[in-house]
Z-matrix of the N, CA and C atoms (Angstrom, degrees):
N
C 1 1.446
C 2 1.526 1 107.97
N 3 1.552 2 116.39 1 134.88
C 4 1.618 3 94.54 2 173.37
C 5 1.645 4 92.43 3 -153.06
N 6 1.486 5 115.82 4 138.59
C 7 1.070 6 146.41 5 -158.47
C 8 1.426 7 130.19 6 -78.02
N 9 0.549 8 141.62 7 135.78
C 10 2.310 9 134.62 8 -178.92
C 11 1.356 10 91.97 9 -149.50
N 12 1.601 11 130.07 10 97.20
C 13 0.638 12 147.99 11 137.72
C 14 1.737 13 103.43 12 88.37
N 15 1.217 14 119.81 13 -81.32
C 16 1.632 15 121.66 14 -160.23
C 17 1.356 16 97.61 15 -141.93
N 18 1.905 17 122.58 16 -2.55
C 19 1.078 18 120.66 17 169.77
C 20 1.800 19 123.18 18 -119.01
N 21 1.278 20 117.85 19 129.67
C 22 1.539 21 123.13 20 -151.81
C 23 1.566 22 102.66 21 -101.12
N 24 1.494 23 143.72 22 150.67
C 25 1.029 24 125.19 23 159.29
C 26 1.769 25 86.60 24 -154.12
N 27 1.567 26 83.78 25 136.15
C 28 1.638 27 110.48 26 168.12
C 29 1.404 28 134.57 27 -136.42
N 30 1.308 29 123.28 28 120.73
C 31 1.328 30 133.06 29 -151.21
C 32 1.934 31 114.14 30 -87.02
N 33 1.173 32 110.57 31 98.86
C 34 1.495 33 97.73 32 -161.92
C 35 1.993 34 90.27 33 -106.18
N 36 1.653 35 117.45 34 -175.13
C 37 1.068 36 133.12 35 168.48
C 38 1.801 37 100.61 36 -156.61
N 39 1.218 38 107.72 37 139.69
C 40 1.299 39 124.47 38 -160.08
C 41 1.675 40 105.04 39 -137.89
N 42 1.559 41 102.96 40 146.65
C 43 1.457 42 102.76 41 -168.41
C 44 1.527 43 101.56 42 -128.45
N 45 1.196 44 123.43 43 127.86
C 46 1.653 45 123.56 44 175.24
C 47 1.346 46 123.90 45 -119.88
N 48 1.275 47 141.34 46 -157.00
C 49 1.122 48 148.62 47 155.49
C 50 1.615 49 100.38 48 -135.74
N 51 1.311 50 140.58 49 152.59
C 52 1.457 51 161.77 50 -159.57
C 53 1.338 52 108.77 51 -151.30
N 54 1.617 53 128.24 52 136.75
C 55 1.379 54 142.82 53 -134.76
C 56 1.361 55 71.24 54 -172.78
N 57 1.712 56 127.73 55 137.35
C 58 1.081 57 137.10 56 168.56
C 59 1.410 58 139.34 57 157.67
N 60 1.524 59 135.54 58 -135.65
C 61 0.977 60 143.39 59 142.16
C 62 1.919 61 106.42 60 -140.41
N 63 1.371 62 99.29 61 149.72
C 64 1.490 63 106.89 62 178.82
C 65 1.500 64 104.71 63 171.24
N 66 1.595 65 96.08 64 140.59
C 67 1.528 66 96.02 65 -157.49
C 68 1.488 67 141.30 66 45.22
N 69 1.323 68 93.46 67 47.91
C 70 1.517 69 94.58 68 178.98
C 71 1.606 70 123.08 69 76.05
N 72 1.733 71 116.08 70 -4.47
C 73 0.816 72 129.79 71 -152.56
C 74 1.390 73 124.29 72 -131.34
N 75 1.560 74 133.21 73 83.28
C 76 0.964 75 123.36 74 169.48
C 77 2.227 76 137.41 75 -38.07
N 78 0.947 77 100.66 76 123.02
C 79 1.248 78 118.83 77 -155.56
C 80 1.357 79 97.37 78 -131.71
N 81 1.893 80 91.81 79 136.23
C 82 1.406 81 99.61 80 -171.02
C 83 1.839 82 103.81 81 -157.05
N 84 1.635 83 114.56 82 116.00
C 85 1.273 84 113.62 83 -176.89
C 86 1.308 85 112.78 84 62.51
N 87 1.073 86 117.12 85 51.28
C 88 2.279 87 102.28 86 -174.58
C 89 1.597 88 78.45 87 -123.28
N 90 0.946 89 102.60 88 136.83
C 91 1.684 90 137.04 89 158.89
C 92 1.539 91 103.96 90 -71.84
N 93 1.764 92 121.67 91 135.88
C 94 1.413 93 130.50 92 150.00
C 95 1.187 94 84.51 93 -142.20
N 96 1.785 95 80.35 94 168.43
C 97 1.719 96 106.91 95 155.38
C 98 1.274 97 121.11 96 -119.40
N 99 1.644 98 129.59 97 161.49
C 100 1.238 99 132.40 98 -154.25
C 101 1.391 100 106.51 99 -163.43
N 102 1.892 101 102.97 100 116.71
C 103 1.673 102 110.06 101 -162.39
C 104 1.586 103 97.38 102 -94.10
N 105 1.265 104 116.44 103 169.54
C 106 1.530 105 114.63 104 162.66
C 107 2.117 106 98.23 105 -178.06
N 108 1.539 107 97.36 106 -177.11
C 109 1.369 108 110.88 107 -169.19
C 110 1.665 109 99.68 108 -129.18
N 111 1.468 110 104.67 109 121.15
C 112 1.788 111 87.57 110 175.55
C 113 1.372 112 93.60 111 -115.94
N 114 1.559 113 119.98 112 132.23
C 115 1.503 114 151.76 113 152.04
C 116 1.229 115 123.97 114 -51.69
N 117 1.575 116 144.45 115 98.39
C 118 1.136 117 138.03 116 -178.04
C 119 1.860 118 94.18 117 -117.98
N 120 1.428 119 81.31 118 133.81
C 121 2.046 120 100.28 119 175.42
C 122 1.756 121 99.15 120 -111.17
N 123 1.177 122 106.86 121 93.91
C 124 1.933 123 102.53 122 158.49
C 125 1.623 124 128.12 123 -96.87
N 126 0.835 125 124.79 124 134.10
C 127 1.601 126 151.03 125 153.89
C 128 1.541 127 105.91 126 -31.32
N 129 1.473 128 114.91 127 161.89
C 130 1.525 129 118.81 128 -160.16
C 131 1.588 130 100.46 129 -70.33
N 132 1.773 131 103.98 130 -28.70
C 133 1.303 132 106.84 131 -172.96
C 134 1.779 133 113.43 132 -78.25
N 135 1.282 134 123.11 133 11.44
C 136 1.314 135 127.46 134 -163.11
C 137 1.399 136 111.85 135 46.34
N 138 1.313 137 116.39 136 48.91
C 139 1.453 138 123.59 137 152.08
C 140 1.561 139 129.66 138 -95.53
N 141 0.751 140 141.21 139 80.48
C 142 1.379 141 141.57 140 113.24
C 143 1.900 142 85.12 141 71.80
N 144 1.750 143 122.92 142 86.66
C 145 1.514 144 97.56 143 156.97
C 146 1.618 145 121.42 144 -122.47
N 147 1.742 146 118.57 145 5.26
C 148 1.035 147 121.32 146 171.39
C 149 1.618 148 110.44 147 -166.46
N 150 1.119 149 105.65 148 110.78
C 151 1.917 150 102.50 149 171.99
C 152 1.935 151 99.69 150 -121.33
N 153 1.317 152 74.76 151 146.98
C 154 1.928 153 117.96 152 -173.30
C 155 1.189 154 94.66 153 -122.00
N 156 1.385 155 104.30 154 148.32
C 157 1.588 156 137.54 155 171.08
C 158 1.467 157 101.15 156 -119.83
N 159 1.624 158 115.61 157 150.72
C 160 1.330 159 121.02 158 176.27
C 161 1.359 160 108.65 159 178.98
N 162 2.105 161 90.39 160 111.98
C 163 1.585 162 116.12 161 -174.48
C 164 1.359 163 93.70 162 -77.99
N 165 1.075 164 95.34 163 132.69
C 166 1.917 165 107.80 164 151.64
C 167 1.380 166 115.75 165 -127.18
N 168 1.304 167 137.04 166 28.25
C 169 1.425 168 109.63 167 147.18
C 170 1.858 169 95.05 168 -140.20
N 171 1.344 170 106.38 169 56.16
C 172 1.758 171 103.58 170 164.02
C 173 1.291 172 127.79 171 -16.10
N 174 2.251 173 93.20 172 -65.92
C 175 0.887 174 113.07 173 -145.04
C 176 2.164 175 95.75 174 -79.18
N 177 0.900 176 109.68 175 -38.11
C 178 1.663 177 110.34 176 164.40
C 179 1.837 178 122.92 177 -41.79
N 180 1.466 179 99.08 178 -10.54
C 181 1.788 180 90.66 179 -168.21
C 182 1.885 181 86.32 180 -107.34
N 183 1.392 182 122.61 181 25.92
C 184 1.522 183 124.17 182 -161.76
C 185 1.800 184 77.08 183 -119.77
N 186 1.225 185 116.08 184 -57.01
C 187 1.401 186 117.81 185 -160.33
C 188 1.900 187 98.82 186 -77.87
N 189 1.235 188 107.28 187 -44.81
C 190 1.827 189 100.07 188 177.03
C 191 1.832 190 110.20 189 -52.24
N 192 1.100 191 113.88 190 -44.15
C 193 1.403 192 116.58 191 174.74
C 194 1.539 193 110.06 192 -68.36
N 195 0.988 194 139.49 193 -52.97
C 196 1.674 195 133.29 194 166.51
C 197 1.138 196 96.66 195 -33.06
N 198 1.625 197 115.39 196 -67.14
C 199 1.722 198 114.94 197 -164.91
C 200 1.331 199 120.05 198 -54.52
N 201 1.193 200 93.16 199 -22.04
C 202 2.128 201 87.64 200 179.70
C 203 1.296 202 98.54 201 -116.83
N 204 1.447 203 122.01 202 39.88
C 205 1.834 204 122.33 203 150.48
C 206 1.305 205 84.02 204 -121.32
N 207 1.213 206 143.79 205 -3.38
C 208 1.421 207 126.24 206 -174.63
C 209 1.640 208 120.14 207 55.19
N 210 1.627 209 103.67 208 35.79
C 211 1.054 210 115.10 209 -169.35
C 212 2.073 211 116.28 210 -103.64
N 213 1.340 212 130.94 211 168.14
C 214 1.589 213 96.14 212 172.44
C 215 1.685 214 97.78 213 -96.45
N 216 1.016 215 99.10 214 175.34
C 217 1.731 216 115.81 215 -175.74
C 218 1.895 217 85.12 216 -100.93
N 219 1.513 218 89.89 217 156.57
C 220 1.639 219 106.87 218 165.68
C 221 1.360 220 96.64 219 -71.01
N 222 1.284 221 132.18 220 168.81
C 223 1.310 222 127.34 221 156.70
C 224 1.434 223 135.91 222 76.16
N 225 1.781 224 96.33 223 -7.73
C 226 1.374 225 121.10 224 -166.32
C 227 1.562 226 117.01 225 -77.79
C-alpha cells in the first residue's frame, strides 16, 4: 500500500475458481487469476470516505478460461 497524502492505493492479485455460465459457455471448477488496484480516499480523521476497485486485466480471465476448456478464443 503506499500513500500521497489522504489518498491510498494498493495493488493486489487474487486467485479463484468459477462454477457457472459465461460466454456462452458452461464452466465448471477452472481456476484464474485476476489483478487490480484498490483506491482508498480518507478524511483528516483517517476515516474511511471513498474506496474504488479497479480490474485491469478482465480481459485475461476470458482467455485463462478458454485455455482450461481447451477451447479457441475469438480474437485469438
Amino acid at each position: 500500500m503506499a500513500w500521497n497524502d489522504n489518498i491510498g492505493f494498493g495493488e493486489w492479485i487474487g486467485r479463484s475458481t468459477f462454477n457457472g455460465k459465461r460466454y456462452g459457455l458452461e464452466i465448471k471448477n477452472k481456476k484464474f487469476e485476476i489483478m487490480g488496484v484498490d483506491i482508498l480516499i480518507i478524511d483528516k480523521e483517517k476515516e474511511l470516505v471513498k474506496e474504488e476497485r479497479v480490474y485491469y486485466n478482465l480481459l485475461s480471465v476470458l482467455e485463462q478460461i478458454c485455455k482450461n476448456l481447451e477451447v479457441k478464443c475469438k480474437d485469438e
